[in-house]
Structure formats: structure tokens, C-alpha cells
N, C-alpha and C positions, 0 to 999 in steps of 0.2 A: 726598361724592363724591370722585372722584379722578383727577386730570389724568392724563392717559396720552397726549396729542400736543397740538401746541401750534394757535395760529388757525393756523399758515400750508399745513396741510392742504385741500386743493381738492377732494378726493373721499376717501370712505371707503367701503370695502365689507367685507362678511362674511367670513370664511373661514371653514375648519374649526377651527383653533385659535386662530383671536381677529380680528385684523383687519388688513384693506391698505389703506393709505393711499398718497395721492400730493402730494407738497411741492412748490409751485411759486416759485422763486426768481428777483427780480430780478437780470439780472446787469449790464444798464446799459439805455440808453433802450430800444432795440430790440432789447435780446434777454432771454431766460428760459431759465432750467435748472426743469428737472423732475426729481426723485428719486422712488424708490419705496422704503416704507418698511412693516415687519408686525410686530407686537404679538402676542406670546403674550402671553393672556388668562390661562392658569393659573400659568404661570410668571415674569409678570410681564417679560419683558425685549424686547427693540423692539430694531430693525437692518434694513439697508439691506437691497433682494430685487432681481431681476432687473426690466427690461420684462414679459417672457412671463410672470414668475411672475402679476403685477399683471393683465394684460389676461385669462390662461385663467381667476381669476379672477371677472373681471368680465364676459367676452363667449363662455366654453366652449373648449373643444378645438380649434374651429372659429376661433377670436378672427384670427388671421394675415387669413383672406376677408371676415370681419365687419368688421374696425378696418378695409382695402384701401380699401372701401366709403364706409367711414363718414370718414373722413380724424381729426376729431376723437372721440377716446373717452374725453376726458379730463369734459367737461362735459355726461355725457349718463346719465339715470338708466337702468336695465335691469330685468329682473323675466323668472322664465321663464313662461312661458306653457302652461298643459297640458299641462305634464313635457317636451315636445319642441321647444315653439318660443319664441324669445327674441323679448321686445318692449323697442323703446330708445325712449327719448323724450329729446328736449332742452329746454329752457326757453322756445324757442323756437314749440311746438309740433308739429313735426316729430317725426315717428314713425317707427319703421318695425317689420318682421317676418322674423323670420329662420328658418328650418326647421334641423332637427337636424344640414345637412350644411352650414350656416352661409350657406343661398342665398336671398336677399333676397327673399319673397312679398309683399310691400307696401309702400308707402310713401307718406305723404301729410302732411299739417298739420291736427290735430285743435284746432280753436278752436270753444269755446264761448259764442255771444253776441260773436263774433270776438274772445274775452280765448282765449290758449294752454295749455294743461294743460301741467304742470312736473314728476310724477310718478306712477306707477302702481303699482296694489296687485291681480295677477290675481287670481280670484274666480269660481271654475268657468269659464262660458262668457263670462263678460265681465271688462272691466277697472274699475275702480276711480284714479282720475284726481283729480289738484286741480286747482284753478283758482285761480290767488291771487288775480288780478285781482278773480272775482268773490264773493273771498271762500265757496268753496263745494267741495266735492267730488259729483264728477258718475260714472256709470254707464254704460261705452260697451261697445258687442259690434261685437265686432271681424267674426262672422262678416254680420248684418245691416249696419252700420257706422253707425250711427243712437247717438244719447243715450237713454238711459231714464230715472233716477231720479239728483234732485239735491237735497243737501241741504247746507242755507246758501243766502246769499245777497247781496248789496252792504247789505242793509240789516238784516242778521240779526247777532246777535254770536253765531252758534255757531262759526265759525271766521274768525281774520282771519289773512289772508296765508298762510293754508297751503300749505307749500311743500313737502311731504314726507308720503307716506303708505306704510304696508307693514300688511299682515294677517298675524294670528296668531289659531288656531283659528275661532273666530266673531265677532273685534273686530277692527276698524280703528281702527290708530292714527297721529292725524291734526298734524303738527306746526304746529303755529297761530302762526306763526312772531312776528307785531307783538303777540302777547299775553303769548306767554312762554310759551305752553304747550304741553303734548302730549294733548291730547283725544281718547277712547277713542268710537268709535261699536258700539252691541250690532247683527250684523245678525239677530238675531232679531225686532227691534222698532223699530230704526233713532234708537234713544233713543239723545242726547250726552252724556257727561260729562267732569268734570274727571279727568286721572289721573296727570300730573305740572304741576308748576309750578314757574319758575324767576326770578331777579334779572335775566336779560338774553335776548337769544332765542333760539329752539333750530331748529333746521335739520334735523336726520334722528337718528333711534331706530330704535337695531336689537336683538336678543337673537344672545348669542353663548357659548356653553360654560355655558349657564347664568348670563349675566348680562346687565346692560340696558347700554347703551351710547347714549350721545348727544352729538352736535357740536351745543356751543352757539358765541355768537359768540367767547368766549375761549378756545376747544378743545376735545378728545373727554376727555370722560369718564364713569370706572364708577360705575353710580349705587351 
């Protein structure tokens, strides 16, 4: 592997050429600076980028009515939804939806078994959700607004603390954060497996320029 940012990164996201990241620094009791910072992936070299570059981003074209809204976009995960509409979630389980011209169609608190879902992985007509609390990733459609299919459980060891999920082709890949792992679900058949494992915990995996990328607790890097 290979360090390319250090812990003190707060959010990472995709780009086209490698990655945005955001630095949060103490600057005494009550106050913090925030930097924004991007990673070419091919060429290997990292430097400071604008606000706008960071938010269009992470929240679209749109981001200026979206961020208005939302006050914080620092601690909230995103996913686009059915090519036109954006879904944000925070830790907290607060949701929301947002249409192509960045105008707010929903908002609510999605709790499962009242534990908060922390991340989204959309999935045709429904989303794809963890729930760390209950150790599980669950199946919601946004357009019924009802749960479907959950798999995990408090007393299951297919995922603990999964705090991060993103789909690629027909797999879910589910960061099992107190395990150390990043565990692959087939939705062909909705079978678990192992597919990376690490020394300490791993927080979010993405693919970028052709490569795997992942923020564990000591930093992002290329696997």
C-alpha cells in the first residue's frame, strides 16, 4: 500500500483524476480551519483546490442551493440517485433528496430498529444503507419509503460496525469498520465474503483512475 494523505482528512471523495479530500484543523479551543486539498491519482502529486472545486464535486453544479440548505456538507455522505437525483445522508440519519436543479424533494430520518443508517450505495429503484449500530446493511426505496431486505445482524458476524458502503457492477462493498475489513456482498445471491483485510480499521473504499483506494484509521491509501 501506499500513503497518499494523512488521518487528519475528514472526507474524501472521487474525482475524475484521483481524489478531494478535506483537512480539518485545530486552530485553538473554539475555532478550526478547514482546507481542501486533490490528488492526482496518475501523476502522483496533491495540492491545495478551491471551496467550489471541493463542494461541485461532492454535491453537483447545483452545490451553491444544496450546501444553502444543508448548512453542514462537510459530515455528510452523497450518492447520485437515478442519474438525476442526489441522496445525502448524515451519521445521524437524516436524509435528504435533491432533484437535478438542486431543489430539496424530501427529507426525513431514516432509522432502523431506531439505530440511524451512516451511508448509501443506490441500486436501481432503491438504496442500499448501513446501519452500524445494528451491525447490518438494509434495502430502502425511497419511492414506497418502507425497508425491504436486511442482511446482518447484532448477533451475526457478517458485518460489525459497517460504516461505509458503495456498489460496483453487481457487488457491494461493505466497510466492516470494528473488523478491519472490507467485505464484498454478490447481489446475485446476496452471499458474504472477505475481500480486503487490514492491521487497523478501514472507513470508506472507492475505485479511481483504475485503482482501489481506502481511508483507514492512519490515512488514505493506494492499495
Amino acid at each position: 500500500m501506499k500513503k497518499i494523505v494523512d488521518e487528519n482528512a475528514v472526507d474524501i471523495i472521487p474525482c475524475s483524476g484521483g481524489i478531494l479530500f478535506a483537512r480539518k484543523q485545530i486552530v485553538s479551543e473554539d475555532k478550526c480551519k478547514v482546507s481542501f486539498h486533490a490528488v492526482d491519482i496518475n501523476k502522483m502529486k496533491s495540492g491545495p483546490i478551491m471551496k467550489g472545486h471541493y463542494l461541485r464535486a461532492k454535491f453537483g453544479e447545483n452545490y451553491r442551493r444544496i450546501t444553502k440548505e444543508l448548512g453542514d456538507y462537510l459530515f455528510c455522505d452523497t450518492a447520485v440517485y437515478r442519474e438525476n437525483y442526489l441522496v445525502i445522508v448524515y451519521p445521524t440519519g437524516e436524509t435528504g433528496l435533491f432533484d437535478q436543479n438542486g431543489k430539496a424533494l424530501w427529507a426525513g430520518d431514516l432509522l432502523y430498529h431506531e439505530s440511524p443508517i451512516h451511508s448509501v450505495a443506490p441500486d436501481g429503484q432503491q438504496l442500499w444503507c448501513t446501519v452500524p449500530e445494528q451491525n447490518a446493511i438494509i434495502s430502502y426505496s425511497i419511492q414506497h419509503k418502507k425497508f425491504y431486505m436486511r442482511i446482518g445482524s447484532k448477533t451475526s458476524s457478517a458485518f460489525e460496525n459497517p460504516r461505509s458502503i458503495v456498489k460496483y457492477g453487481n457487488e457491494l462493498f461493505v466497510c466492516s469498520t470494528d473488523a478491519n475489513k472490507i467485505r464484498v456482498v454478490q447481489l446475485s445471491d446476496y452471499s458474504v465474503q472477505d475481500f480486503r483485510t487490514f492491521d487497523e480499521p478501514v472507513y470508506k473504499y472507492m475505485r479511481v483512475c483504475g485503482k482501489e483506494i481506502v481511508q483507514l484509521e492512519s490515512g488514505v491509501y493506494i492499495l
